[in-house]
C-alpha positions in Angstrom: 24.5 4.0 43.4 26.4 1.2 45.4 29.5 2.1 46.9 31.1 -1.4 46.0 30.0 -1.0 42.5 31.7 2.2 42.3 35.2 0.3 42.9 34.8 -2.8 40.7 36.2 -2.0 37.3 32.6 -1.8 35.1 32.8 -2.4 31.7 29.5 -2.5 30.6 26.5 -0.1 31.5 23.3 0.3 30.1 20.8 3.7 31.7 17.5 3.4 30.4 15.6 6.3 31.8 17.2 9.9 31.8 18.8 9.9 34.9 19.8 13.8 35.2 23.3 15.6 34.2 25.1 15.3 37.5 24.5 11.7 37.7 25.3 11.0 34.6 29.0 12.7 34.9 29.5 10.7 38.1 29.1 7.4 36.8 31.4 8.5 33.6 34.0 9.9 36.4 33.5 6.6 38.3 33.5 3.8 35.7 36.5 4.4 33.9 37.0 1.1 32.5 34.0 1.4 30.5 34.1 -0.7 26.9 30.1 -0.4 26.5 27.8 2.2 27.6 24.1 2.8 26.7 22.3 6.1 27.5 18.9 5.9 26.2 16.3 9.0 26.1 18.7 11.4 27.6 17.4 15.0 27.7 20.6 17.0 28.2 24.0 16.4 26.9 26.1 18.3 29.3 27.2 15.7 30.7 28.4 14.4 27.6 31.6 16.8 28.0 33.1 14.4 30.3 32.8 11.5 28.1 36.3 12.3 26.8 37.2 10.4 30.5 36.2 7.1 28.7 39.5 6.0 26.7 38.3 2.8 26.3 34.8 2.9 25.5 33.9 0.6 22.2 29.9 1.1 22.2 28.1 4.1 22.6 24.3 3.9 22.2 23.1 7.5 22.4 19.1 6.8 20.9 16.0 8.2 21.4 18.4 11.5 22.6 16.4 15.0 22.9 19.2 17.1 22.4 20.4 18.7 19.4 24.0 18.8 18.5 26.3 16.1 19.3 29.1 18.0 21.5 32.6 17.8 19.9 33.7 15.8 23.4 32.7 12.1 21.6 35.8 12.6 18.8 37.9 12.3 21.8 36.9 8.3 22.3 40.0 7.1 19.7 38.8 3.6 20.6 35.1 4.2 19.7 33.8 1.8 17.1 30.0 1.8 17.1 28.3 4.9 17.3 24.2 4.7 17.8 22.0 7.6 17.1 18.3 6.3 16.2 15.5 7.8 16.9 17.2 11.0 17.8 14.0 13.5 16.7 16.0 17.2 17.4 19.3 16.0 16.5 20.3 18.8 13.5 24.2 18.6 13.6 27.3 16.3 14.2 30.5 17.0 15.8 32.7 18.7 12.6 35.6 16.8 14.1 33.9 13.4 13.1 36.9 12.6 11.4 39.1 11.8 14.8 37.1 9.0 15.7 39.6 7.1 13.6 38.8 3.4 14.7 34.5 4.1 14.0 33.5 0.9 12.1 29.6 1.5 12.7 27.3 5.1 12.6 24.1 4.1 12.5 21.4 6.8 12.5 18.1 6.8 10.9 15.9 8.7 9.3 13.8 10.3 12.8 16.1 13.4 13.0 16.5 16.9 11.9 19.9 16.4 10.0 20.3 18.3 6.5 24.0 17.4 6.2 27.3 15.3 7.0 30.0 16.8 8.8 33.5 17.4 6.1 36.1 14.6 7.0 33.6 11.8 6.9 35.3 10.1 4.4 38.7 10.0 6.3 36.8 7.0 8.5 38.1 4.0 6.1 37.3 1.6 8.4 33.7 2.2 8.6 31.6 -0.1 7.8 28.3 1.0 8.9 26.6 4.1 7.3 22.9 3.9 6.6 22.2 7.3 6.1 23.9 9.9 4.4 23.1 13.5 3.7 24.4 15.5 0.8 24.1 19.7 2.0 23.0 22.2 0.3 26.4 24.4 -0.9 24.7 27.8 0.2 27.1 30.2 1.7 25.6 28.9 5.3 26.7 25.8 4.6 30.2 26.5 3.4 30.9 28.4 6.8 29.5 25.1 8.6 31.9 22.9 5.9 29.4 20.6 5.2 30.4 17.3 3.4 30.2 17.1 -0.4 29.3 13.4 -1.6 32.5 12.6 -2.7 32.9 11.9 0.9 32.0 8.5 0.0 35.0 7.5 -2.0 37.2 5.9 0.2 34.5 4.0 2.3 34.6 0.5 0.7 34.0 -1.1 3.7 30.1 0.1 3.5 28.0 -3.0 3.7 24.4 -3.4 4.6 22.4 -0.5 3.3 23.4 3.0 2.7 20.9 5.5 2.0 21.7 8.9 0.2 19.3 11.9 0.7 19.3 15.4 -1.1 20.6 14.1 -4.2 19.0 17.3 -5.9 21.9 19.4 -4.2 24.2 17.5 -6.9 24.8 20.3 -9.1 26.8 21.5 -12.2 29.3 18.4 -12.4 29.0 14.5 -12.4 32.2 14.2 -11.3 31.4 14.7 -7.3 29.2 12.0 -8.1 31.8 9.6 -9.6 34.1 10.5 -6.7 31.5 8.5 -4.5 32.4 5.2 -6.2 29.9 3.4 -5.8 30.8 0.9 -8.2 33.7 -0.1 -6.2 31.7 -0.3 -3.0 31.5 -4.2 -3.2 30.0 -5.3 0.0 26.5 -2.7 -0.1 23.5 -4.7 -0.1 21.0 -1.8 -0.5 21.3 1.3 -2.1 18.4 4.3 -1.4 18.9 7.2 -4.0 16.4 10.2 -3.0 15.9 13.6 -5.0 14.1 16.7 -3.4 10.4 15.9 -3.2 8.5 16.4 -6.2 5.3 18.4 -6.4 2.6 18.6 -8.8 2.5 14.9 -9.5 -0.3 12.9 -9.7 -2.3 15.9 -10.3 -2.1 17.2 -14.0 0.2 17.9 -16.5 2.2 21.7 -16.2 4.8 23.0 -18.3 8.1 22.7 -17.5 10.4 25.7 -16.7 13.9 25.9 -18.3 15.3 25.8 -15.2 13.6 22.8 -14.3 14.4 21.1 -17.4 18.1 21.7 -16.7 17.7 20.2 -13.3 16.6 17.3 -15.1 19.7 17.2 -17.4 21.9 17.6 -14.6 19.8 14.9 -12.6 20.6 12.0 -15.4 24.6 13.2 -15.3 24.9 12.7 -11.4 22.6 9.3 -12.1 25.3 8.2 -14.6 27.8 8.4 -12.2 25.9 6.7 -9.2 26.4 2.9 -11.0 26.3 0.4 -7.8 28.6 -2.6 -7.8 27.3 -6.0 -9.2 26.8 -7.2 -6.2 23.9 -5.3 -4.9 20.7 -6.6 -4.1 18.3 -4.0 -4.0 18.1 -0.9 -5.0 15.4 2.1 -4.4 15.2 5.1 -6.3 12.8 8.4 -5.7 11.5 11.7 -6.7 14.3 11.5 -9.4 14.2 14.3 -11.5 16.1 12.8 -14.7 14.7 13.6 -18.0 15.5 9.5 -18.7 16.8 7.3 -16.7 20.6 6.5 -16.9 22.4 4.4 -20.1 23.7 1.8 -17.0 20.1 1.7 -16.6 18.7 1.6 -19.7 21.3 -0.7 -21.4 20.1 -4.2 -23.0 22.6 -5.7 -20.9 21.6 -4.3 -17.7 21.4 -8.1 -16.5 25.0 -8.8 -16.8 25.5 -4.9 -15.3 23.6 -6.0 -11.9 23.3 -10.1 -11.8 22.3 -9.9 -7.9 19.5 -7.8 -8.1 16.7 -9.2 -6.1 14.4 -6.3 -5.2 13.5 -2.9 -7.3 11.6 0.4 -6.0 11.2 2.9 -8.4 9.0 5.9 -6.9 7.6 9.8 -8.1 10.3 9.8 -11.1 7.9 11.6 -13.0 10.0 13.1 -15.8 11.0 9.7 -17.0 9.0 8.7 -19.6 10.4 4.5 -20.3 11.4 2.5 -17.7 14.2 0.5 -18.1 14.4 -3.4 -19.0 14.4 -5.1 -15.6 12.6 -7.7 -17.1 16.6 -9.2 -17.7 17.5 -8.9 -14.5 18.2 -12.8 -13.3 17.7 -12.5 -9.9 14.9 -9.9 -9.3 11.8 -11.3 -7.2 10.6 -8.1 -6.4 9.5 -5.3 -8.5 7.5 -2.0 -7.1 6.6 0.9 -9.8 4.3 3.6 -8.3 3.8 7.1 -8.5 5.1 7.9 -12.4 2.5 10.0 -14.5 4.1 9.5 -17.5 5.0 5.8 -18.2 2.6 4.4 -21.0 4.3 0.7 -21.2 6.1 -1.4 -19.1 8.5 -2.2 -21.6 8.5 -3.8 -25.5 8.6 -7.2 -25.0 11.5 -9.2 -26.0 11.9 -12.0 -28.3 10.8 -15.0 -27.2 14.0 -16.6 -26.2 14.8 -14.1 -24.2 13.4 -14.9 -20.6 11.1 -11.8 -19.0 11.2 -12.2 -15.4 12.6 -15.0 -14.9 12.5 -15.0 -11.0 10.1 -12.4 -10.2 7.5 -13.2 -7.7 5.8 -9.7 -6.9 4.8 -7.3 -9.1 3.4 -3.9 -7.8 2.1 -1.3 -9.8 0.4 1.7 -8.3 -0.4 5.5 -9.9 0.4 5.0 -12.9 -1.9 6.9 -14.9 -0.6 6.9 -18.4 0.2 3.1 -18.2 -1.7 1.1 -21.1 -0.2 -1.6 -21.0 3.1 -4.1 -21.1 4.4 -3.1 -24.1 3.4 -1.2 -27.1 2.8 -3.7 -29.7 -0.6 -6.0 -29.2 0.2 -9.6 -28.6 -2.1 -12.4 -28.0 -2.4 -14.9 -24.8 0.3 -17.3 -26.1 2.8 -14.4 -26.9 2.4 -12.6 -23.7 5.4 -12.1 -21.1 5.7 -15.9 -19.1 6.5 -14.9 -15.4 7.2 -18.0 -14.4 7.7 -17.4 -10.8 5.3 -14.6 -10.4 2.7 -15.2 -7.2 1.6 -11.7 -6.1 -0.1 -9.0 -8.8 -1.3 -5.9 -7.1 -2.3 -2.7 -9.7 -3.8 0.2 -8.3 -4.9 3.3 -9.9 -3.8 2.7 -13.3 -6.7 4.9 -14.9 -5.6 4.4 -18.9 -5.2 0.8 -17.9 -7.8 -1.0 -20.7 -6.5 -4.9 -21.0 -3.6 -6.9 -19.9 -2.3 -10.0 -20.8 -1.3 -12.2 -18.0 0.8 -15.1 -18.1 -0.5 -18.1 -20.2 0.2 -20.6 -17.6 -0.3 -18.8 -14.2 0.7 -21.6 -12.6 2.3 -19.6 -9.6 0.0 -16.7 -9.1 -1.6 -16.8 -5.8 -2.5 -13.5 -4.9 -4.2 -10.6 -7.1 -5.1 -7.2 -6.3 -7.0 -4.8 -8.8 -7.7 -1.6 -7.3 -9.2 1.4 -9.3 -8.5 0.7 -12.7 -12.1 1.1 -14.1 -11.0 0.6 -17.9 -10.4 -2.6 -17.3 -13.0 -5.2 -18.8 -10.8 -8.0 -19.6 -7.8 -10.0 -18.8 -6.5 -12.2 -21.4 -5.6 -15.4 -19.7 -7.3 -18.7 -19.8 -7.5 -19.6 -16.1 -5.8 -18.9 -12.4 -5.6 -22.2 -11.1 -3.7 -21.7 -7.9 -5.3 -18.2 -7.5 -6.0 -18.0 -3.5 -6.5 -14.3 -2.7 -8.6 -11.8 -5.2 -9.5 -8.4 -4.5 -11.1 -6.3 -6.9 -11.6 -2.3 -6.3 -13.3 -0.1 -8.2 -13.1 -2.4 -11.5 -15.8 -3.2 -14.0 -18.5 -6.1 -13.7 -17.3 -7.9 -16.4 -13.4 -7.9 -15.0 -15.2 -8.9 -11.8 -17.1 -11.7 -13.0 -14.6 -12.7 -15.8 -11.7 -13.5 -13.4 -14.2 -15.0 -10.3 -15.2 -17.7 -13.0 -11.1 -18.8 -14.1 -10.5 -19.0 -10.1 -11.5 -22.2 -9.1 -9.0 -22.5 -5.9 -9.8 -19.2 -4.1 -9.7 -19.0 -0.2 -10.2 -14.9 -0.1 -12.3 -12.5 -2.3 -12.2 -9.2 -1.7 -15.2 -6.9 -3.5 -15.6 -3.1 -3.8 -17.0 -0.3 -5.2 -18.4 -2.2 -8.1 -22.2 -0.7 -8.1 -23.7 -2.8 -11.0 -22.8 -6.2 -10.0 -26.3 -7.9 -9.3 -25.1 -11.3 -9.2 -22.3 -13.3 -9.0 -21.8 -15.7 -11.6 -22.6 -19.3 -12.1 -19.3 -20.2 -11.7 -19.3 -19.5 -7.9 -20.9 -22.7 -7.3 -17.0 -23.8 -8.0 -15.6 -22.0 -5.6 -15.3 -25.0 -3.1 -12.3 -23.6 -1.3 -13.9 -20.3 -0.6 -13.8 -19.2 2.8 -13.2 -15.4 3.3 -15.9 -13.3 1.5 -15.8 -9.3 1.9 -18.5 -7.3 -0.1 -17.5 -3.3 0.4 -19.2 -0.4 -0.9 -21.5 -2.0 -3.7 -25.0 -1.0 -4.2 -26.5 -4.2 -3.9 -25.9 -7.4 -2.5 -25.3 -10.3 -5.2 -27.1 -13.3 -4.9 -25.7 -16.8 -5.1 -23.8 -16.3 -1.7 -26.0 -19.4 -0.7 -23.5 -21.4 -2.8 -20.5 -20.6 -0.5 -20.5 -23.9 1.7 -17.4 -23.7 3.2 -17.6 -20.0 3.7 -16.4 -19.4 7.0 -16.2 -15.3 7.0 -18.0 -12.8 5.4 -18.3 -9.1 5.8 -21.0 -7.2 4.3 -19.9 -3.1 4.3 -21.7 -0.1 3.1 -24.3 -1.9 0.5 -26.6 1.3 0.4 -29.7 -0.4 -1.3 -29.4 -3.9 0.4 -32.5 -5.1 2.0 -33.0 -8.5 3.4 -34.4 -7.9 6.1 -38.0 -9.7 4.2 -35.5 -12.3 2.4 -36.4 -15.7 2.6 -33.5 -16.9 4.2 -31.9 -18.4 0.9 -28.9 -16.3 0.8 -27.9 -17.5 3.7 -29.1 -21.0 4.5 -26.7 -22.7 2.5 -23.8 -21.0 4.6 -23.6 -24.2 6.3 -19.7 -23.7 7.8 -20.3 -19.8 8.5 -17.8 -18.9 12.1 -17.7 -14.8 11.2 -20.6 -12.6 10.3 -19.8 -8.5 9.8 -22.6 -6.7 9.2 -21.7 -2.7 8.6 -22.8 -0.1 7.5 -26.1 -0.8 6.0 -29.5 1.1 5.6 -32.9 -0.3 5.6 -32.6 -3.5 7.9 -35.2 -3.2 10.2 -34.5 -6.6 12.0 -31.7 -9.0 10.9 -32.6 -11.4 7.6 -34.8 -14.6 8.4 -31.7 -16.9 7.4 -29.1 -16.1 9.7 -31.1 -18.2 11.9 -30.4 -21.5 10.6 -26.3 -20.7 10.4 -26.1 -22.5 13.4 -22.3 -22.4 13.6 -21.9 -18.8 13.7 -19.0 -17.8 16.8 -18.7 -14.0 16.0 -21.7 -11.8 15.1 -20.9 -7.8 14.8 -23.3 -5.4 13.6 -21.7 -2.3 12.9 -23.8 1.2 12.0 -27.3 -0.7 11.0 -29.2 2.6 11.6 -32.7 1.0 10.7 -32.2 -1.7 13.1 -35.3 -1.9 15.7 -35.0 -5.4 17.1 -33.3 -8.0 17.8 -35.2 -11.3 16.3 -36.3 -13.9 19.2 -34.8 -16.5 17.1 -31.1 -15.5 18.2 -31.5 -18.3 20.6 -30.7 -20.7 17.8 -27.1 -19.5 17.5 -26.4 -21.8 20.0 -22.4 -21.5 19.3 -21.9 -17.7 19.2 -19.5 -16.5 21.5 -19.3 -13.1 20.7 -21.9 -10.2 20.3 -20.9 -7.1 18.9 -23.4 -4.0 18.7 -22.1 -0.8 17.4 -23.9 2.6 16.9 -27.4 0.7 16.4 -29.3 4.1 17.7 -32.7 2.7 17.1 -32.2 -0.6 18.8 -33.7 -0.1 22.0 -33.7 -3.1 23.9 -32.6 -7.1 23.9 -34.9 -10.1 23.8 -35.6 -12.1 26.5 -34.0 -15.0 24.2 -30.5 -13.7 25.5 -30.6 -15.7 27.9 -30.2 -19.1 26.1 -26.7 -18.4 24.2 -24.8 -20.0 27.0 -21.5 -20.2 25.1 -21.5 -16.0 24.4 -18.5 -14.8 26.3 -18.0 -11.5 25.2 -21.0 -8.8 24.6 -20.0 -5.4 23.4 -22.1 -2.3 23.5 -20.8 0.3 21.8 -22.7 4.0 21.1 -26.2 2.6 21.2 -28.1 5.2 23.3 -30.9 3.3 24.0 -29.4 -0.2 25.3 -26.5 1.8 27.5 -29.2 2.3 30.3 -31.1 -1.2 29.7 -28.4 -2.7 29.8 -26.4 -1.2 33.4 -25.3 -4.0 35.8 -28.1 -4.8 38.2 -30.2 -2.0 37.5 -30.7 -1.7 33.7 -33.9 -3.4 32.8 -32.3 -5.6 30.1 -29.6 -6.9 32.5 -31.1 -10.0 33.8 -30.8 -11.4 30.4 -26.9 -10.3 29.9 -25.9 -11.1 33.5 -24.2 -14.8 32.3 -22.4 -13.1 30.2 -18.9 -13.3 31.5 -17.6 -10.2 29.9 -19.7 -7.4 28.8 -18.4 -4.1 27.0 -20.0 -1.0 27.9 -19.3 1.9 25.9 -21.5 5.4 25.7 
């Protein structure tokens, strides 16, 4: 280091590579005056013992550490306010003297480490305001002798803002009151609250009985969840692997709107003992609303009366695993009764196997993005039409859902298709689809026909159609594609040579042919592609050489050979028998 920096009073320093131990403790001995330090990726903390030199150090980043306990020598810095520790993989422990550090406004640590409990005397830090993650420990005997911090640790940090997250909730045993003692309700300034139980197991894949002991966990789980009310003020709130029989009265309460006005974003995850959810369909100011992995939720929620607004601001709506769900609500409604969303634009529901109907909003007039994904019981939707519908993919879903909700869609830009083996053609109604211009067909036995309708189609992907085979089509399917840029061909059986059409898409840019197994040749009429610019050929093991005809596509810039035995050697620079065709080529992909 320079000798003249090692007399100018330093106050900020940032190491970004693990500069050794001895080093370390010489600039700590030399700077003194420090306010900021950063040590990032440091692999030994011996040095560390000296830090208690630094009386006036503010800012100490410490992430992306390899060491394992925090030495005791940080509580000495009385001025310390931020304290960084992300990323820290091995860290297990923190100093048990925490509570020294008297002027610490900001902790923040992450989830990457190997932490399983806060140190006692958290909660004597009043002034912090920065906390992310907190872990409750386990009160075995071990952790007595470590004196491990309880929850209640909580109750005096009011300062908390941003987002705190709790882990090991499960630990909360025998007593609410711990739980109380956290006051969360008086924690006014959180913005995000992240309540996880002990991972669950056996979800998702059949019903068990349930022990006594586990059913008293679950009592005991809805008593620490009755105490954990957050102030109005929060905004979102995540919740997972609870164990609760129910979930809590706060929760449950018909005026859960008035209880939590600010809400904008929900998570509910895993809590599969909980059999209703509760009424977020008050909540004011929720937009965002994700429900997954519950095994034993058969409605959303009765609806309410229709006065009452449902949803009133929610514009995404995510439902995945839920394999009990039938339905919104238990009573059968028709179209003009069914819950209004009147902001809602995004509708993803995966894996909802007892999933038969569902009635969508009467006047959609938001909804811009829908996602089905393996619900096969559902054959219809009851709502009239999706007229600013933009994005629609359908996943292992029944024809008649398929072709119901392609012909109400008149605006789509994206359609996503899969896994739907019995769909032989798409319906008349695709002659509509004027805005169309991303088409992906995945995983379907056959290839539907009325593609040729698609004239402003400007992508399409074709994936793992077993029983597709054009390659004697007439060229229909694909003459009409008259604005075609990007053509994905993958996966696919019995093509000999490429389909007659594809020569007349004259404004084809990218062509990749991905795992065509059959595929011998490459037709002479690739010369008419006059604007492709990139060729992709990947694991094509019976193509064995490229036409003559290579030569005229003067705007290809990019060739890629990828796992085609046969072309590699053709195709070698200056000696391969196919490489005065390619040599224009200004970038050419090789791989064997």
């Amino acid at each position: 280091m320079p000798k003249d920096l090692m007399v100018k009073p330093i106050r900020t320093l940032f190491v970004l590579s693990n500069p050794g131990s001895n080093r370390i403790a010489r600039v700590i001995s030399s700077f003194k005056c420090l306010r900021v330090m950063k040590l990032i990726g440091l692999l030994s903390l011996d040095a560390l013992t000296s830090l208690a030199k630094l009386s006036h150090l503010r800012y100490l980043d410490l992430s992306f550490g390899c060491f394992e306990i925090l030495p005791s020598a940080i509580t000495r810095l009385k001025h310390l306010q931020t304290l960084k520790l992300f990323h820290c993989q091995h860290l297990k422990e923190l100093p048990g003297n925490m509570k020294k550090l008297i002027n610490l406004r900001h902790l923040e640590i992450d989830k990457n480490n190997r932490l399983t409990y806060m140190p006692c005397g958290l909660g004597e830090l009043t002034m912090l305001q920065t906390l992310p993650l907190f872990f409750v420990g386990n009160d075995c005997e071990e952790s007595r002798q470590k004196r491990i911090g309880r929850l209640s640790e909580l109750k005096c940090l009011d300062s908390l803002r941003g987002e705190l997250r709790i882990e090991g909730l499960s630990d909360v045993r025998g007593s609410a009151l711990e739980a109380k003692e956290a006051n969360l309700e008086g924690k006014q300034y959180l913005q995000c609250l992240r309540l996880y139980w002990l991972e669950q197991k056996d979800s998702l894949w059949g019903t068990r009985t349930e022990t006594a002991e586990e059913s008293e966990e679950g009592s005991e789980a809805v008593s620490v969840m009755e105490s954990l009310q957050p102030h109005l003020n929060l905004k979102e709130l995540f919740i997972a692997n609870y164990e609760g029989l129910r979930f809590p009265n706060w929760m449950m309460d018909d005026g859960l709107g008035s209880l939590l006005p600010n809400l904008v974003k929900i998570e509910i995850s895993s809590c599969n003992r909980s059999q209703v959810l509760p009424p977020f369909g008050q909540l004011p100011s929720l937009k965002y609303l994700d429900i997954m992995q519950i095994d034993d939720v058969g409605y959303m929620r009765d609806y309410p009366s229709s006065a009452t607004p449902f949803f009133p601001s929610l514009k995404t709506l995510q439902l995945y695993w839920l394999p009990s769900l039938e339905g919104w609500g238990r009573r059968d409604i028709s179209v003009e009764q069914a819950p209004s969303f009147p902001c809602l634009s995004i509708l993803k529901i995966s894996h909802c196997s007892s999933l038969r109907s569902l009635s969508l909003p009467s006047s959609p007039s938001c909804l811009s993005q829908l996602e089905i994904r393996d619900c096969p019981g559902v054959t219809f939707l009851q709502v009239p039409s999706f007229p600013c519908l933009k994005e629609l993919w359908l996943d292992n879903t029944s024809t008649e859902l398929c072709l119901q909700l392609i012909s109400v869609s008149s605006s789509l830009k994206s359609l996503y298709i899969s896994e739907i083996d019995d769909l032989i053609s798409l319906p008349e109604g695709l002659r509509h689809l004027t805005s169309l211009k991303s088409l992906i067909i995945d995983n379907c036995d056959s290839l539907p026909q009325g593609i040729q309708y698609l004239t402003v189609l400007e992508s399409l992907d074709i994936i793992n159609c077993r029983e597709v085979n054009l390659s004697d089509d007439d060229g229909l399917q694909f003459q009409g594609l008259r604005s075609l840029r990007h053509l994905y061909l993958g996966w696919i059986r019995k093509w000999v040579s490429l389909p007659k059409g594809l020569q007349h898409v004259s404004t084809l840019e990218t062509l990749e042919l991905n795992r065509l197994y059959d595929l011998a040749t490459l037709p002479n009429w690739i010369a008419s592609l006059t604007s492709l610019t990139k060729l992709s050929l990947e694991e094509c093991p019976k193509l064995t050489s490229l036409p003559e005809e290579m030569r005229s596509l003067n705007n290809l810039h990019t060739l890629k050979i990828s796992y085609c035995r046969n072309l590699v050697k053709r195709c070698k620079k200056e000696a391969g028998e196919d490489w005065p065709r390619i040599s224009h080529i200004p970038e050419i992909i090789i791989r064997e």
